[in-house]
C-alpha positions as CSV (number, residue, x, y, z in Angstrom):
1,X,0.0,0.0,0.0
2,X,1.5,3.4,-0.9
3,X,1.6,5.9,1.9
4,X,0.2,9.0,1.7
5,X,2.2,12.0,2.2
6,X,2.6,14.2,5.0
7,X,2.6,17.0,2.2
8,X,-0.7,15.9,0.5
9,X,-2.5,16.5,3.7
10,X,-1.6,20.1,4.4
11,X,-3.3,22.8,2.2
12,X,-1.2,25.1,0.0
13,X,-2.2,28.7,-0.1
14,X,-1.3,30.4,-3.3
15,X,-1.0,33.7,-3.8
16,X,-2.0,35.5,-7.3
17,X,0.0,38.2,-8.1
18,X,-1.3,41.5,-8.2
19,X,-1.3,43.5,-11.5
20,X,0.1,46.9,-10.3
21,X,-0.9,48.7,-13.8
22,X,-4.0,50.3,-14.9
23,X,-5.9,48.8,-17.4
24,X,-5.1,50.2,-20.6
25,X,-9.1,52.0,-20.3
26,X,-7.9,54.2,-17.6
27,X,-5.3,55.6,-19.8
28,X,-7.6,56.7,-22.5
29,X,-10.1,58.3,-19.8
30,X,-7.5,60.1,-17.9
31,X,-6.3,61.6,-21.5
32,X,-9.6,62.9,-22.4
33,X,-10.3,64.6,-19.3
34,X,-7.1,66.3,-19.2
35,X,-7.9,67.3,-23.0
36,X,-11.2,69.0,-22.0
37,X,-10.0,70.7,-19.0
38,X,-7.3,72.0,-21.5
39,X,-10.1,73.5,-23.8
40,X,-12.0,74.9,-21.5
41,X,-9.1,76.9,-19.7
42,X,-8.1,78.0,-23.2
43,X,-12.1,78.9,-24.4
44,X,-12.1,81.0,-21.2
45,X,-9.0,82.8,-21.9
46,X,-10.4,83.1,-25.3
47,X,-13.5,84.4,-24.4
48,X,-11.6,87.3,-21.2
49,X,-9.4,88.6,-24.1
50,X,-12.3,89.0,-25.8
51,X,-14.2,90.8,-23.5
52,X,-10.5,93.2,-22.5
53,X,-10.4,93.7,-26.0
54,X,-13.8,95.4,-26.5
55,X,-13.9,97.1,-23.7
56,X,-10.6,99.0,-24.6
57,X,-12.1,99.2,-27.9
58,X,-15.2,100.8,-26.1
59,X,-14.1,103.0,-24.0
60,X,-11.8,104.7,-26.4
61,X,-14.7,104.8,-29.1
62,X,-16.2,108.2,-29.6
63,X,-19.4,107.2,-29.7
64,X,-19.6,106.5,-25.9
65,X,-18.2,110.6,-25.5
66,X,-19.5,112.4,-22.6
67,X,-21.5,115.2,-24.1
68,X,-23.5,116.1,-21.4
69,X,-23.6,116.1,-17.6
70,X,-26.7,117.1,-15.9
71,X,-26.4,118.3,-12.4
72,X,-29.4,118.5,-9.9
73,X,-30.6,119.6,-6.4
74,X,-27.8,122.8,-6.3
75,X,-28.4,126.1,-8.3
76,X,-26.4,127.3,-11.2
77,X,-23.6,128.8,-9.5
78,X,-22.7,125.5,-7.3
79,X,-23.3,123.0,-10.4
80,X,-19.9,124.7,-12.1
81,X,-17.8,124.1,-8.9
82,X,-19.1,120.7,-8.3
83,X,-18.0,120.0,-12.0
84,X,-14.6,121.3,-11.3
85,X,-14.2,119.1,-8.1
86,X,-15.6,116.2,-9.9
87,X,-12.4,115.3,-11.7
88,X,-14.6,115.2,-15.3
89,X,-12.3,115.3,-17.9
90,X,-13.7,117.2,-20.9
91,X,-14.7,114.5,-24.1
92,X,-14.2,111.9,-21.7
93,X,-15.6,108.1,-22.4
94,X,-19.1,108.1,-20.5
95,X,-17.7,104.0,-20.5
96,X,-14.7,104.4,-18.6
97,X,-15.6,106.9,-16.0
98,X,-14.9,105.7,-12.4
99,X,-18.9,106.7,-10.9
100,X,-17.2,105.7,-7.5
101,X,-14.3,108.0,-7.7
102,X,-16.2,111.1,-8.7
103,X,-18.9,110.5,-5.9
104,X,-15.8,111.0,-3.9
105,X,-14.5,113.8,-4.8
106,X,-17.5,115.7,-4.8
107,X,-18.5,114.5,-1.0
108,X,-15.5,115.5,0.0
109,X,-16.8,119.4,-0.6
110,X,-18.5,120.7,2.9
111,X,-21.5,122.2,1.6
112,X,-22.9,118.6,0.2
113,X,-24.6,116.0,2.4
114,X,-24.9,113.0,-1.0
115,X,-24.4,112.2,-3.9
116,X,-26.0,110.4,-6.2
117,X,-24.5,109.4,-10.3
118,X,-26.4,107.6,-12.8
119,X,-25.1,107.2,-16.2
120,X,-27.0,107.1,-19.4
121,X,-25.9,105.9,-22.3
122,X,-24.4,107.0,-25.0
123,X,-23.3,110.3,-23.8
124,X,-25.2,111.8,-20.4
125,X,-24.0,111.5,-16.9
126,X,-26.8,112.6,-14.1
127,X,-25.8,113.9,-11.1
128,X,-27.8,114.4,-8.1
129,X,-26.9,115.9,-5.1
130,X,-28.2,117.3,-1.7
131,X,-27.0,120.0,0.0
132,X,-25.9,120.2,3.4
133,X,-29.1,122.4,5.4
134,X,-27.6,124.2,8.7
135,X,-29.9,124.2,11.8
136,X,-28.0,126.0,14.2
137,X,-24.5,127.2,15.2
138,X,-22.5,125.3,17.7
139,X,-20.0,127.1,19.7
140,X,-17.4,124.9,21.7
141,X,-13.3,126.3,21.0
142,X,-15.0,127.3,17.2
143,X,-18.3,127.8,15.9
144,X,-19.6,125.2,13.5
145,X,-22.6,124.5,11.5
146,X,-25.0,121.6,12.5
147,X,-27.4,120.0,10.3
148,X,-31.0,118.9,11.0
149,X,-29.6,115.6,11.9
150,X,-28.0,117.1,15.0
151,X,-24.4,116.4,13.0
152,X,-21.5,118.8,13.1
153,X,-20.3,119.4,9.3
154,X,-18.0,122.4,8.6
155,X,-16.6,125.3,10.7
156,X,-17.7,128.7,10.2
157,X,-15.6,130.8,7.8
158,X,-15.8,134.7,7.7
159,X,-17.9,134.8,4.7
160,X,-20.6,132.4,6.0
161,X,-23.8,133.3,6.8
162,X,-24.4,133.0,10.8
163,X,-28.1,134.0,10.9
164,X,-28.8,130.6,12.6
165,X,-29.8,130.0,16.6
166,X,-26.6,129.4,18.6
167,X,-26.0,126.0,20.8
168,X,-24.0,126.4,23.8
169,X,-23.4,125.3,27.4
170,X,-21.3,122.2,25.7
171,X,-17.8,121.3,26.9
172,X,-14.6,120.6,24.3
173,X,-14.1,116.4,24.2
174,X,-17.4,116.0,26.3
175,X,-18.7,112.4,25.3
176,X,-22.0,113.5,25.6
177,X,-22.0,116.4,23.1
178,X,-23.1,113.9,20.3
179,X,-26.0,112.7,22.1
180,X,-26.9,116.4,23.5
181,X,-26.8,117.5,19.7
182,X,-29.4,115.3,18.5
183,X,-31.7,115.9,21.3
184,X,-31.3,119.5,20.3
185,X,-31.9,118.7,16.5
186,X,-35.5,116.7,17.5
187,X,-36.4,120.1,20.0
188,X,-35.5,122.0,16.3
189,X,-37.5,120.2,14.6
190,X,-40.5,120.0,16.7
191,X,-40.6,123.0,16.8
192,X,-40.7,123.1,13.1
193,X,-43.3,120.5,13.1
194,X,-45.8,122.8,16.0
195,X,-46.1,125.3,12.8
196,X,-44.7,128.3,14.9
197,X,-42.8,130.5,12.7
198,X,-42.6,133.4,15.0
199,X,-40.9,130.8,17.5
200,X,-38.7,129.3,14.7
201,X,-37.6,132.6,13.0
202,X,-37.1,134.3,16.9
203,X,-35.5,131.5,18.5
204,X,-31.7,132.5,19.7
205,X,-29.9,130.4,21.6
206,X,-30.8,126.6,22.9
207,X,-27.8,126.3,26.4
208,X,-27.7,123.2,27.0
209,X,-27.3,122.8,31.3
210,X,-25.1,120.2,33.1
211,X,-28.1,117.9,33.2
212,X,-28.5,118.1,29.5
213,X,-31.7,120.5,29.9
214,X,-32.1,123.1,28.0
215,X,-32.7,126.9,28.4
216,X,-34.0,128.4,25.4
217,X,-33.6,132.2,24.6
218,X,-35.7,134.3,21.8
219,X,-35.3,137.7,20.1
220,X,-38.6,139.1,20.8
221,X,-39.5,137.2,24.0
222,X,-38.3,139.0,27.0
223,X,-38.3,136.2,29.4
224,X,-36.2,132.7,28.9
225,X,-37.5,129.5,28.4
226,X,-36.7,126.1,30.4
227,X,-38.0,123.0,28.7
228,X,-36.0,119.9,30.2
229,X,-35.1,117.4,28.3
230,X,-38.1,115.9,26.0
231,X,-41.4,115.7,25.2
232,X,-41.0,119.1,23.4
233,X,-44.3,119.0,21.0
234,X,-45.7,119.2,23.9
235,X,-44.0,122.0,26.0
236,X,-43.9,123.9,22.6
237,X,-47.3,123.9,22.1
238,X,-47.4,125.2,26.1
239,X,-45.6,127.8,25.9
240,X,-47.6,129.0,22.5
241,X,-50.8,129.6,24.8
242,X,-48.8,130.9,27.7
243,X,-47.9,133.4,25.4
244,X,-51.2,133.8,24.4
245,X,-52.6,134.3,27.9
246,X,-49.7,136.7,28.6
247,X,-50.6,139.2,26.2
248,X,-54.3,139.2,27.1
249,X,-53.7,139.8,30.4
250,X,-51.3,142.0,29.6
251,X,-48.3,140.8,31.6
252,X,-46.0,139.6,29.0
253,X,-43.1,142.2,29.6
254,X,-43.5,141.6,33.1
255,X,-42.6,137.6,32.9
256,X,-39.0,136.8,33.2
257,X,-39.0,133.0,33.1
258,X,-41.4,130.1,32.4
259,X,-40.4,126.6,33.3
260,X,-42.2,124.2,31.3
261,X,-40.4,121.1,32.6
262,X,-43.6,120.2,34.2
263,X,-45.9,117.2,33.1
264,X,-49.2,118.7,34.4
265,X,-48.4,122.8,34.9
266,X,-45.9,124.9,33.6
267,X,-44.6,128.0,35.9
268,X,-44.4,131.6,35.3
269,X,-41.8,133.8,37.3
270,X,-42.7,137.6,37.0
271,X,-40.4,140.3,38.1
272,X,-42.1,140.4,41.6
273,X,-43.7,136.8,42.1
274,X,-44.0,133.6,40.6
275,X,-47.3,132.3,39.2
């Protein structure tokens, strides 16, 4: 009998060897895609030099010439400086003007508060711009003009008109001067909104106390005014029949202060008692 070997008994792992290269498939795939990432890098430079190249072309054509410029919201007189500062060249290409950069330099011109630019095509630029509106005078270590907004804008110049009502009471570097301000823009416009133009053209000065109240002064009133810090519809409207009631009974020269920083009564100091 023939033996069986030790050998045959055992079981022989064999181990394929791996094929370490791609299939020659992969090749041809990985070639295409590189040759349409190729033409569409070089169809999108196509298509930028293009689009440089007609632009320059563009904006050196005449038929995109500025021609006209159309300026409104300032009178005649302001419309040729705000050219000037503009930085318009003459027969320039309405295309290639910066709208950005001339905004700029014309905000940068006190007197203006925005500025608008539109362009329209072939050969008008619009611009539209809104003047700076002074609402009073603020004195601290200069006088300076202050807008309806309770903002500080420009310094007064020796040519400028002052005819406005003067703020003061307000220290240099005090961090409540910006706050104080707009409070004194809303009592400037309240009183603008109460449809008192005797009170609007007469009024003063608006001092402005530690407390941030404010004593109010006007040219043909002979006795000051103290209304707090808010609700000044109300106190304005007050002091209109006070007034009123003054000159019917005929003590208005004889009143030398009325505190309406009341919320039910407002009170009258004469020149020998207070009412």
């Amino acid at each position: 009998m023939k033996r069986s070997s030790v050998l045959d008994k055992q079981s022989v792992k064999r181990h394929k060897r791996k094929n370490l290269l791609p299939p020659k498939r992969s090749f041809g795939q990985l070639g295409f895609g590189l040759i349409k990432i190729f033409l569409f890098f070089l169809g999108l430079g196509a298509l930028s030099l293009a689009f440089i190249t007609g632009y320059q072309f563009l904006s050196s054509s005449s038929y995109f010439r500025l021609d006209n410029i159309v300026v409104a919201g300032v009178n005649d007189d302001f419309r040729k400086e705000l050219i000037k500062i503009s930085g318009i060249k003459e027969n320039e290409n309405l295309l290639s003007i910066d709208s950005s950069t001339i905004r700029k330099n014309i905000e940068r011109h006190p007197w203006l508060k925005s500025v608008c630019l539109k362009k329209e095509f072939p050969h008008t630029l619009h611009i539209k711009a809104e003047n700076e509106e002074v609402a009073a005078i603020v004195i601290l270590e200069t006088m300076s003009f202050m807008n309806r907004e309770g903002i500080i804008f420009k310094d007064v110049e020796s040519n400028d008109c002052v005819d406005f009502p003067a703020v003061t009471g307000l220290s240099h570097g005090d961090e409540k001067n910006e706050a104080s301000l707009k409070r004194v823009a809303s009592f400037l416009n309240a009183i603008h909104l109460c449809v008192s133009p005797v009170l609007e053209k007469d009024l003063s000065e608006i001092h402005v106390e530690e407390d941030g109240a404010f004593t109010v002064y006007f040219n043909r009133l002979p006795f000051k005014v103290l209304f707090g810090r808010d609700d000044f519809e109300r106190k304005i409207h007050s002091l209109k029949d006070i007034i009123s009631h003054l000159r019917a009974t005929n003590r208005f020269y004889q009143a030398r202060s009325i505190d309406l920083d009341y919320s039910d009564r407002a009170v009258v100091s004469f020149t020998d008692r207070v009412v």
